[in-house]
N, C-alpha and C positions, 0 to 999 in steps of 0.2 A: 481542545475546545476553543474555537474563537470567536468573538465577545466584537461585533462591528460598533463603531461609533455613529450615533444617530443624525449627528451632526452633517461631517462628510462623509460615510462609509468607509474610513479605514477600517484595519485592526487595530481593537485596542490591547494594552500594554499593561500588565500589572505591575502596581509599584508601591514602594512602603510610603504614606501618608504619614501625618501629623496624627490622626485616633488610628494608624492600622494600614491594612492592606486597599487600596485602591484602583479600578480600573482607571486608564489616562490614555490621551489620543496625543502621539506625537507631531499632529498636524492640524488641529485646533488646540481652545480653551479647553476642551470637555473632560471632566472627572467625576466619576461616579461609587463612593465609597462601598466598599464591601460588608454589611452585616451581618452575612451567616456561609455558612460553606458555600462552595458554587463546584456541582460536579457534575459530568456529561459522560455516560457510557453510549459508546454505539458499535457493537455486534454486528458486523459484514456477514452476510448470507455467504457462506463456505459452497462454493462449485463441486458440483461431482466428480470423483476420482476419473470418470472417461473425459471430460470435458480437459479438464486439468494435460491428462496426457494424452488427448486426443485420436481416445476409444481405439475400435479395432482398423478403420481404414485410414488410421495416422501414417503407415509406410506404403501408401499404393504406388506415390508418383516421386518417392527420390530417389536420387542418386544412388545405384548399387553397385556391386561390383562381385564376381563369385571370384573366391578364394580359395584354390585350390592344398590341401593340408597333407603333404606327403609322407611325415615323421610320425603320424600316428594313423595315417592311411582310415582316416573319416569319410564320411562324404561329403562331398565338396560345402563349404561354407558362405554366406551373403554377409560379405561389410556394407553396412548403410552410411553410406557419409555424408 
């Protein structure tokens, strides 16, 4: 969570005060004493599992190479690099 200074727009800086905990601007005067908790949650929207590893036409256009496998006589294999 960060807490801008209304002053200049930095971040401000928490720091122990004289009563407690206090916001402080390392580039003005500004302090703003803290009287009660101060918490910020924020939950990012999670992308679809195709988007992430980009679904089915993610290997159209790279680099391949067929690999022929003669020790267990397969059919032939694609290394994608």
């Amino acid at each position: 969570m960060l807490i801008f200074c209304p002053s200049c727009g930095n971040a401000l800086i928490v720091e122990e005060g004289q009563r407690g905990y206090r916001f402080a601007c390392n580039m003005c005067p500004y302090v703003h004493n803290i009287n009660r908790k101060v918490t910020s949650r924020k939950y990012p929207k999670l992308k679809e599992v195709d988007d992430v590893l980009g679904g089915s036409a993610a290997r159209e256009n790279v680099d391949s190479t067929k690999l022929c496998v003669t020790t267990c006589r397969l059919q032939p294999q694609i290394l994608y690099i």
